[in-house]
C-alpha angles and dihedrals in degrees: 000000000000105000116194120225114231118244113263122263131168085052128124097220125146115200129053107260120047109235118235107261095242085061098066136026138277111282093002118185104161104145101031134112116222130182116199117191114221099017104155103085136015130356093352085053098049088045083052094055091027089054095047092048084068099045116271126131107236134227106199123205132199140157110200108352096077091152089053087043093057094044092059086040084057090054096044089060091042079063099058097255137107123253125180116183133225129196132195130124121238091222082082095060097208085131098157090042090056097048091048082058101051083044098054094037095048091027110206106026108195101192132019130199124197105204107138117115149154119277102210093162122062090006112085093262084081079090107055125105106263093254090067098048089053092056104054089048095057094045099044101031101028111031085035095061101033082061106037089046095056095042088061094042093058088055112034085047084056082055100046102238148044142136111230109194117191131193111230117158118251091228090055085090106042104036136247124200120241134065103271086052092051087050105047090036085064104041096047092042090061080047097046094045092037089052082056095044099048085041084070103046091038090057140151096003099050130030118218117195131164125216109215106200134197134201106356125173106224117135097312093049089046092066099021115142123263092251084061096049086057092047103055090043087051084043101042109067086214087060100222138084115279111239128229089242079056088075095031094065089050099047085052097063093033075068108045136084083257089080102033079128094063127079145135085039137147102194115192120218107178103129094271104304115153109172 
């Protein structure tokens, strides 16, 4: 019996046959055009390059760090590719207002990333009372990323494709004592079950996944104490610090047409910890 295999959906490909996979490489995105939030700095900054290393033009996002924002604007065309940059600052909620400008601005957007977040570790907010803290995550990160989400899944699911990546924390899960753990746990959980929930209404068109990282080290790892240095190499299995080019790499392939079979997914990248 000859069985037929059903077109792909839920994949950001621009063009209209498919190439065989041993006619391209591996995670692939040349042709695409990919927004990242929070680009400037960090893990946003190493998707966008990473991003544009594989061919993708790049919308970069920032809210305050315009000078950090040009100068990653300046790599990605070193690289070959385009990168048009977009400025507003979460603070001001008007999420949908803001996505219909980047749409109507880029025109067809093929991934989006949702990496923008609050830094409540090393930024002044560190000092605030913890109510405080609650309620600009959720309004940054998770409101942030609910709106924006659903904004390009509307649109991406009237084009007929598109590839949506979210940023949860691989402990939200699993617990860790102390009050920065109990915010962001609550505040990357409602991002980890709300990722599953919007795979399965923005099928089969888009695909919705969520990277859970562990330790990273971004700004806080950077300057992290010598007792927490010895925690995370006792924690992480690899014994060393992920990298923001850790994630990157994976983010990469969670958007390409390498893992059109993947969707509704929270993947872990945390150097092998299980607890």
């Amino acid at each position: 019996m000859i069985v037929k295999r059903p077109p792909l959906k839920g994949i950001s490909f621009v063009g209209s046959q498919l190439k065989n996979s041993s006619e391209r490489p591996f995670a692939d995105l040349t042709g695409l055009k990919a927004f990242v939030t929070g680009a400037s700095s960090g893990i946003g900054r190493a998707i966008a390059l990473e991003f544009a290393r594989a061919g993708a033009d790049v919308l970069v996002h920032y809210a305050r760090s315009a000078t950090a924002a040009e100068a990653l604007a300046r790599e990605i065309e070193a690289l070959g590719r385009q990168a048009s940059l977009f400025r507003h600052d979460f603070l001001q909620g008007r999420f949908e207002e803001f996505a219909d400008i980047v749409w109507k601005r880029s025109g067809q957007i093929d991934v989006w990333v949702n990496n923008a977040g609050v830094d409540l570790l090393t930024g002044p907010e560190a000092k605030w009372e913890f109510a405080e803290k609650l309620k600009l995550l959720w309004e940054i990160d998770v409101a942030g990323t609910v709106i924006l989400t659903r904004a390009a899944m509307q649109r991406m699911k009237l084009a007929g494709r598109g590839v949506i990546l979210n940023i949860g924390w691989d402990q939200a899960d699993r617990g860790m004592a102390g009050e920065s753990a109990e915010l962001f746990s609550a505040a990357k959980n409602a991002i980890m079950g709300f990722t599953r929930s919007a795979a399965m209404t923005a099928a089969p068109e888009v695909r919705v996944n969520c990277i859970a990282p562990g330790w990273i080290q971004t700004a806080w790892g950077e300057t992290a104490s010598e007792e927490w240095q010895s925690r995370v190499m006792s924690e992480t299995p690899l014994r060393r610090w992920g990298l923001p080019e850790d994630i990157a790499r994976l983010a990469r392939f969670l958007v390409s047409l390498d893992a059109s079979y993947i969707t509704g997914q929270v993947v872990n990248a945390n150097g092998g910890a299980v607890r």
